[in-house]
SERO-4910 file (N, C-alpha, C, O; in steps of 0.05 Angstrom, whole numbers):
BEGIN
 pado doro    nc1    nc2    nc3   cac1   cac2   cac3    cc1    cc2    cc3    oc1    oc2    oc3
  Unk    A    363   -187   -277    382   -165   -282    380   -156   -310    364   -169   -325
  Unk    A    395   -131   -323    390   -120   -345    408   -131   -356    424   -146   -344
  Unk    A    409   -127   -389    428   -131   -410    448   -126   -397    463   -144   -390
  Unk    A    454    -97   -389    483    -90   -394    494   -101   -366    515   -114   -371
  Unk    A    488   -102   -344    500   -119   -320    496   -145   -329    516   -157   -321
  Unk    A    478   -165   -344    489   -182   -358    511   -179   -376    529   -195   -374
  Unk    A    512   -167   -389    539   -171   -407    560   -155   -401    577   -148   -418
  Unk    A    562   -146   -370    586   -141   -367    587   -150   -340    573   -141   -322
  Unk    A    607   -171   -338    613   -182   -310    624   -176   -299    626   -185   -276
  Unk    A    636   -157   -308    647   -145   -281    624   -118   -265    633   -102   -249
  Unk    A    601   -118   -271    578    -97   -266    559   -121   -254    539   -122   -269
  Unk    A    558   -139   -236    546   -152   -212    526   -142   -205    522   -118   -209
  Unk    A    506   -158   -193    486   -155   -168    503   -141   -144    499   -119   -135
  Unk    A    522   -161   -136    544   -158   -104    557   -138   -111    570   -132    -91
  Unk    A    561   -126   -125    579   -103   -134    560    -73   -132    572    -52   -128
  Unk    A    538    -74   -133    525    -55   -134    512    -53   -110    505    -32    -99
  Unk    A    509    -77   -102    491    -74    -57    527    -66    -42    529    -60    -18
  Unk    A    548    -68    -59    572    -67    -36    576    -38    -37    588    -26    -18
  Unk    A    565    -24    -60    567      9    -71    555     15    -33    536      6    -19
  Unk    A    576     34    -29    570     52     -1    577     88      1    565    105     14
  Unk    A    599     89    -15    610    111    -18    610    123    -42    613    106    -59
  Unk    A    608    155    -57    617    160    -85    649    158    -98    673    155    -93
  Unk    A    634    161   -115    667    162   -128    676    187   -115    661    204   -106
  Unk    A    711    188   -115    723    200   -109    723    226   -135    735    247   -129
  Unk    A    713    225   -154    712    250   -174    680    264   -172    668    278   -189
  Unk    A    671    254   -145    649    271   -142    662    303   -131    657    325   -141
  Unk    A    678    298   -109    697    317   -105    702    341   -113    702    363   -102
  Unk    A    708    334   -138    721    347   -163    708    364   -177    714    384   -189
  Unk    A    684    348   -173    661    352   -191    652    380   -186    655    400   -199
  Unk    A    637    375   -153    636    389   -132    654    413   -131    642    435   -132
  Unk    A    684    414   -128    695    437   -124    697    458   -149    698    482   -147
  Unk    A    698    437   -179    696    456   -206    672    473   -209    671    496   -216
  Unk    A    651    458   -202    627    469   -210    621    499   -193    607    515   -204
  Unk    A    631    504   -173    628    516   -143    647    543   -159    645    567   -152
  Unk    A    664    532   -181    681    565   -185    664    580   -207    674    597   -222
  Unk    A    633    572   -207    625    590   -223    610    606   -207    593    620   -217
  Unk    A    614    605   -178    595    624   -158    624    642   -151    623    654   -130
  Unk    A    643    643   -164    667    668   -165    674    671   -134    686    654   -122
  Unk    A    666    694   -124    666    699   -107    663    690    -78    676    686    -57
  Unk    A    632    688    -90    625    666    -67    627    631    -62    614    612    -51
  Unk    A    647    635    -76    664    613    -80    664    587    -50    658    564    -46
  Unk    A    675    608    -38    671    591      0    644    581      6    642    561     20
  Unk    A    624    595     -2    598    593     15    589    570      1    575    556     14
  Unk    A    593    563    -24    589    541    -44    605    520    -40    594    498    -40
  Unk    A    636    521    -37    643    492    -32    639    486    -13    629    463    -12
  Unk    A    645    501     14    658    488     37    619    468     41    622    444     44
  Unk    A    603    473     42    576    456     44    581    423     20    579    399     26
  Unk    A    587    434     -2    591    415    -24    615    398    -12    612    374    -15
  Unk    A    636    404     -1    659    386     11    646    369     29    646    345     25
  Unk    A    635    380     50    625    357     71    606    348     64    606    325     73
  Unk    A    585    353     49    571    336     35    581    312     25    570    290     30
  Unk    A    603    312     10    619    288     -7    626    273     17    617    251     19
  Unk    A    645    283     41    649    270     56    625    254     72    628    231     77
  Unk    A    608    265     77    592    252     98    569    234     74    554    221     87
  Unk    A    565    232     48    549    225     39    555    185     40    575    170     42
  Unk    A    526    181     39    530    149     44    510    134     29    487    143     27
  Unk    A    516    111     19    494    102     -1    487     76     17    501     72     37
  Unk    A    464     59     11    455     23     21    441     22     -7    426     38    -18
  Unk    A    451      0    -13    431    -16    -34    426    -39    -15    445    -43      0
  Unk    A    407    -54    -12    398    -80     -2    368    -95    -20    354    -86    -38
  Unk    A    369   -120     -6    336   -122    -16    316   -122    -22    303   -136    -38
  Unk    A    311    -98     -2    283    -73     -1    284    -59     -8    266    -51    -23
  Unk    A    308    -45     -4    308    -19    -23    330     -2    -28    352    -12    -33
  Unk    A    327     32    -26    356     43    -31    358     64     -4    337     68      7
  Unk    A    380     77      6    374     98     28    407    121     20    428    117      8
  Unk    A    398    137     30    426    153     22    423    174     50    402    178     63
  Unk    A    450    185     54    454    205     81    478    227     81    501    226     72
  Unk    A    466    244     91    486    264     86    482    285    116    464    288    132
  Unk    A    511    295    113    505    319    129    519    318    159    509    298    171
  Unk    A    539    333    176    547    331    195    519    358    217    501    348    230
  Unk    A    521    375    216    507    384    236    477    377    229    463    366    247
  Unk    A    467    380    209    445    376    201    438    351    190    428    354    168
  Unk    A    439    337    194    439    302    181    411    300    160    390    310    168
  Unk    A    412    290    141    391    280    130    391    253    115    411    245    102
  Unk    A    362    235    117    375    213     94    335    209     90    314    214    102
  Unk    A    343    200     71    319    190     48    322    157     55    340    149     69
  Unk    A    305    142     45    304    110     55    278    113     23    264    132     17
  Unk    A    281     89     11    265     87    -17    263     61    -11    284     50     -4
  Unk    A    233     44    -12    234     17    -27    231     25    -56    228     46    -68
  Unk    A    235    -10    -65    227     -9    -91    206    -11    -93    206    -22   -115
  Unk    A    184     -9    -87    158    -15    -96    155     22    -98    151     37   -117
  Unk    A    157     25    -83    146     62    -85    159     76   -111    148     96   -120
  Unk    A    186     63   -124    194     75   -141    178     75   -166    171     52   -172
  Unk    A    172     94   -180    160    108   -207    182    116   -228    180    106   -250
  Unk    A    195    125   -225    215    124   -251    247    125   -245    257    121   -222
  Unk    A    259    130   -264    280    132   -263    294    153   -282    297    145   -305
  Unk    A    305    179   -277    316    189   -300    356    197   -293    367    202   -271
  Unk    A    364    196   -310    392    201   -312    404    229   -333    404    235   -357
  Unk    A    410    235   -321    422    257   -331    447    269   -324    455    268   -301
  Unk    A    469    286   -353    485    288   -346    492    305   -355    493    305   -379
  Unk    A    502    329   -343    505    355   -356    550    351   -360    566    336   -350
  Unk    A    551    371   -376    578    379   -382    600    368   -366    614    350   -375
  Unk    A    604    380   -339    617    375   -322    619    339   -312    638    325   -307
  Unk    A    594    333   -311    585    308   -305    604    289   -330    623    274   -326
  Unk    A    591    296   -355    611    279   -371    634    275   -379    642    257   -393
  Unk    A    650    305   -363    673    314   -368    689    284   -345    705    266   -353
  Unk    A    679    287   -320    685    268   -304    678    242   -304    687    224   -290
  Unk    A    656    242   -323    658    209   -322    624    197   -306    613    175   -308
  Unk    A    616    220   -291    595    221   -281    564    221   -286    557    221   -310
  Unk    A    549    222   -270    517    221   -280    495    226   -257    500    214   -236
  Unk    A    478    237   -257    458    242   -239    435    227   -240    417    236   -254
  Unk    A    428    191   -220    407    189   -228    381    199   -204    385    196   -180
  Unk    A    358    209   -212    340    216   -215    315    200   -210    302    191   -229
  Unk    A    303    196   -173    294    174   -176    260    191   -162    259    206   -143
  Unk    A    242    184   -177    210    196   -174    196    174   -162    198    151   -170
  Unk    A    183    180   -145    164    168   -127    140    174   -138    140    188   -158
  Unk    A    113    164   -126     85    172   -128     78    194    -99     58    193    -85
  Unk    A     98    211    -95     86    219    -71     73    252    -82     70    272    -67
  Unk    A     69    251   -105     71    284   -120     87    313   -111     78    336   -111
  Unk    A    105    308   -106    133    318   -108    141    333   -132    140    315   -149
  Unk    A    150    357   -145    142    369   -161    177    353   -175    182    347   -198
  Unk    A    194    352   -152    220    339   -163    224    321   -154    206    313   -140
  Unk    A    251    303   -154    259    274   -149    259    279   -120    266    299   -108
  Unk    A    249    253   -109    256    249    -88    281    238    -73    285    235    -48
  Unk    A    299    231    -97    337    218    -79    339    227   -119    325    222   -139
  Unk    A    366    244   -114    387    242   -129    414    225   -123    427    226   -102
  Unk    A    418    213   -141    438    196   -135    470    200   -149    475    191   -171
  Unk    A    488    213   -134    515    224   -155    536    212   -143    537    204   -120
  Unk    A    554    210   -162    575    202   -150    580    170   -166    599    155   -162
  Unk    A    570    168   -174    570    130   -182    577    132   -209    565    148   -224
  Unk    A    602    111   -220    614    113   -239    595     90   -256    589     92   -280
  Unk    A    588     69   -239    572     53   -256    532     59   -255    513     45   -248
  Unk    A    536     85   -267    512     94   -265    491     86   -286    467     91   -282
  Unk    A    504     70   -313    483     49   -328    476     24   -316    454     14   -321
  Unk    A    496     12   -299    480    -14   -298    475     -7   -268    468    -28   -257
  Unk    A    474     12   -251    457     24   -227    433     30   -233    419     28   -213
  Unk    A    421     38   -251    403     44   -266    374     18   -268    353     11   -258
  Unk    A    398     12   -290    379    -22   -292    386    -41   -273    379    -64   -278
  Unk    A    399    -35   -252    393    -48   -240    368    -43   -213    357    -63   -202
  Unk    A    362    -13   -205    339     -5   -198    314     -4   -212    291     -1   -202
  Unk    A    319     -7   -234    303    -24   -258    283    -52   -249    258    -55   -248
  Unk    A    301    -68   -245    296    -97   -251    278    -94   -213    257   -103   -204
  Unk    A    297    -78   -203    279    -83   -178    258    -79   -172    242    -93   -159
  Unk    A    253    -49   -187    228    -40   -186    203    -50   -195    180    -45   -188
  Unk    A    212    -66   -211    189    -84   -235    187   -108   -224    167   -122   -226
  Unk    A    205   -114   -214    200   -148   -192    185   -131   -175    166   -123   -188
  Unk    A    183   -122   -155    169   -121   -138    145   -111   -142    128   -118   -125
  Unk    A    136    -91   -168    101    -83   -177     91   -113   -182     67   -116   -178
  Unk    A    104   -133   -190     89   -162   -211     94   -186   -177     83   -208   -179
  Unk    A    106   -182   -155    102   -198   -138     84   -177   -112     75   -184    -90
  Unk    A     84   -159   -122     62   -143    -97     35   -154   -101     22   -155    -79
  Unk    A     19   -162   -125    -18   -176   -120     -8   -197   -108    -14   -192    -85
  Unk    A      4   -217   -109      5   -242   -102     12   -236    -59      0   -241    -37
  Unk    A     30   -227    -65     25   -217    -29     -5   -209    -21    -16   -223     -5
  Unk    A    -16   -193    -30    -30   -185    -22    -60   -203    -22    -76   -206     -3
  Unk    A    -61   -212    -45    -89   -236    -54    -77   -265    -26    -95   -274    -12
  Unk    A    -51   -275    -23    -43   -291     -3    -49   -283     29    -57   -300     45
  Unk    A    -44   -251     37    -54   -245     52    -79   -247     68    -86   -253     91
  Unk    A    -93   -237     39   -119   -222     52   -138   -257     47   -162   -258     52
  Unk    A   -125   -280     39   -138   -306     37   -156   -324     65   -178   -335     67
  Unk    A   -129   -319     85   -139   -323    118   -161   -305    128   -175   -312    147
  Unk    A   -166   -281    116   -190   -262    125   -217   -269    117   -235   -273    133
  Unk    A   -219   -271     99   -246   -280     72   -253   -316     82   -274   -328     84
  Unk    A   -233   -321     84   -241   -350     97   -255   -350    122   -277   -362    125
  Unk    A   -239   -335    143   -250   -336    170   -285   -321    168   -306   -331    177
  Unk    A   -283   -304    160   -316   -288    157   -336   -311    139   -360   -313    139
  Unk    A   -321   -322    128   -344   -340    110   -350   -351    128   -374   -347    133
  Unk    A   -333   -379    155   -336   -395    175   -360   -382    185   -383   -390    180
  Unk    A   -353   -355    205   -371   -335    210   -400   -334    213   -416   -339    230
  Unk    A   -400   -326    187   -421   -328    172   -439   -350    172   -463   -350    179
  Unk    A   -425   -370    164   -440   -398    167   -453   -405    193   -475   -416    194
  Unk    A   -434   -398    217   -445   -411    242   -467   -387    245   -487   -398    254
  Unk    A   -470   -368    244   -488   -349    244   -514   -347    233   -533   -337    244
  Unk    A   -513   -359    203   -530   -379    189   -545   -396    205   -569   -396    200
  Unk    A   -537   -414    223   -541   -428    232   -557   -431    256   -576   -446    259
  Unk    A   -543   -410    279   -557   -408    302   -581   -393    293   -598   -398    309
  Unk    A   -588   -380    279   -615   -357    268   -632   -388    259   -652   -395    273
  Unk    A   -624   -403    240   -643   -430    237   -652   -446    258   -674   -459    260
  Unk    A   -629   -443    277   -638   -460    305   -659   -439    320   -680   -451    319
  Unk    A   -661   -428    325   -673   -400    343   -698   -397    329   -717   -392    344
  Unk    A   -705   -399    298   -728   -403    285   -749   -420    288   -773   -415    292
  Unk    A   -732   -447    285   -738   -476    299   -757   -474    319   -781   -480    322
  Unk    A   -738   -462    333   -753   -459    366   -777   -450    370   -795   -461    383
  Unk    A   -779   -419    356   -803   -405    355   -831   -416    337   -854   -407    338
  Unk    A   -822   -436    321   -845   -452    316   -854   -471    326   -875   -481    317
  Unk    A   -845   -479    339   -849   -506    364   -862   -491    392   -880   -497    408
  Unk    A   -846   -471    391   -870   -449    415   -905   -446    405   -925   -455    415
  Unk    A   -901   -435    388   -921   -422    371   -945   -442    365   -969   -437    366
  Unk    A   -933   -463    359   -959   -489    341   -973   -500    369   -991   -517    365
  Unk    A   -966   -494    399   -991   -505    419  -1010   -489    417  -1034   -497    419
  Unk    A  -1003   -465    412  -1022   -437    412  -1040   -440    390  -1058   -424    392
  Unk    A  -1042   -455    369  -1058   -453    337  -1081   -464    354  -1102   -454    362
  Unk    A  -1068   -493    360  -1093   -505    375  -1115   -499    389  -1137   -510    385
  Unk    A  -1110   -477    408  -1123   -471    421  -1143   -456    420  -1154   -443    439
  Unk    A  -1150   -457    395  -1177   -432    381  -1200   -441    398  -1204   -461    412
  Unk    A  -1212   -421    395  -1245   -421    411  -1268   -424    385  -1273   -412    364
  Unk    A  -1279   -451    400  -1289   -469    372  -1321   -453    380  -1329   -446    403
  Unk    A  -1335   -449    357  -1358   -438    369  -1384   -460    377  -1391   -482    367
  Unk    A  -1397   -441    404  -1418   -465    420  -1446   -465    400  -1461   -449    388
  Unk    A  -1443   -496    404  -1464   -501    379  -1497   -514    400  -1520   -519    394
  Unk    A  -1479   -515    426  -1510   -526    451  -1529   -500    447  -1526   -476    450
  Unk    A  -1550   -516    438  -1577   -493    442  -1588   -485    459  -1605   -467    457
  Unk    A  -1576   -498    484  -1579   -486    514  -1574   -462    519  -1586   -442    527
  Unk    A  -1547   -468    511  -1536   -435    516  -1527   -412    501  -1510   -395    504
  Unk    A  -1554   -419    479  -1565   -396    476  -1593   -374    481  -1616   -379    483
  Unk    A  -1577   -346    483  -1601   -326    491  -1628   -326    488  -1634   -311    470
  Unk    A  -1643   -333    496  -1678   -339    491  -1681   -315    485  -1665   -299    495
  Unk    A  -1704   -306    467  -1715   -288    455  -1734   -276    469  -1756   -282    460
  Unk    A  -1735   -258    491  -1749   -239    501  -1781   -233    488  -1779   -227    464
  Unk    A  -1805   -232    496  -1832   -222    497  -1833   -194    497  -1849   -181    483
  Unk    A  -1816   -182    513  -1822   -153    518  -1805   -137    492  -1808   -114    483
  Unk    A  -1782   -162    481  -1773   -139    468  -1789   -127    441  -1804   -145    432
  Unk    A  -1790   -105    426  -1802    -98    405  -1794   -108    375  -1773   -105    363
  Unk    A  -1815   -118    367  -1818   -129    341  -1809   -106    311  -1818    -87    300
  Unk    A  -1787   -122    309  -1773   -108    286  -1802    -92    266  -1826    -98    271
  Unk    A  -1794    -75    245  -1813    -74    216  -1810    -94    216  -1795   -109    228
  Unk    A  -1835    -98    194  -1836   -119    184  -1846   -150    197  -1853   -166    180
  Unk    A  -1845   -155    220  -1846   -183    238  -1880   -174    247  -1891   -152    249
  Unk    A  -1889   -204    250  -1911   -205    259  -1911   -205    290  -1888   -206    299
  Unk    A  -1924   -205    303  -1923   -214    335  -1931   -240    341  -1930   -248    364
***
């Protein structure tokens, strides 16, 4: 965990996986901000109201997920390992209430965040505490993976070997075929019998007398 959820006990591990709902001055937040569309005042809150209502947070484990939305439902689901940064930000209104926007970037090249996160009063040690997760799980992801892939690399080596093996036996063989056959050369006939007698009729090379 971070400094500041260490040094403040009352800002927990269990305190931050029990986070389900926003603060109640998201609301607020929500309806002030909405009176600078004047007019269109309605078309701006009444979406921003059920939003607050229907919005839902999970911290666990694995990771983070958030949901929103009655006719149209949507929710985002984040591990920590996919997470890339973290930014927080807080404009006027936000600090006026007490509030903060964090700001959470993936590697999926997304030109913006992929989960904003509002509503959360303990938005420093929410922070570091998606922090600590994110960085435990980049420094325990080789070791999964090198443990994994250990049973694979083993079995192909076995593999291998017996494969090695039958090709040596199968070699074996073909020289034990092969060595009756050396033997069997045709030795040349050395009986003077049976050789061609030299013909009378035939003609005397140049050179030879008769």
């Amino acid at each position: 965990m971070s400094d500041y959820v260490t040094t403040h006990p009352s800002f927990s591990e269990t305190r931050i996986l029990s986070i389900t709902r926003p603060s109640p001055k998201l609301l607020y937040y929500y309806l002030t901000s909405s009176l600078v569309a004047t007019v269109a005042f309605p078309l701006v809150a009444i979406p921003l109201y059920f939003k607050y209502h229907t919005l839902r947070y999970r911290f666990d484990s694995e990771g983070v997920s958030m949901s929103w939305g009655i006719l149209f439902r949507r929710e985002i689901n984040l591990t920590y390992k996919r997470i890339q940064d973290i930014h927080l930000t807080r404009g006027i209104l936000e600090r006026w209430f007490g509030l903060a926007t964090l700001q959470i970037q993936t590697a999926s090249g997304a030109a913006g965040a992929e989960m904003s996160i509002q509503g959360i009063e303990e938005y420093e040690a929410l922070r570091d505490f998606l922090y600590g997760k994110m960085r435990g799980r980049r420094l325990d992801a080789p070791a999964t993976e090198v443990s994994s892939e250990a049973t694979p690399v083993a079995q192909s080596d076995g593999e291998a070997l017996e494969l090695l093996r039958a090709i040596h036996t199968d070699l074996a063989a073909l020289r034990r075929l092969q060595s009756p056959s050396r033997n069997l050369q045709v030795e040349p006939d050395t009986n003077p019998e049976n050789t061609t007698p030299h013909r009378d009729d035939e003609p005397n090379k140049p050179g030879e007398c008769a």
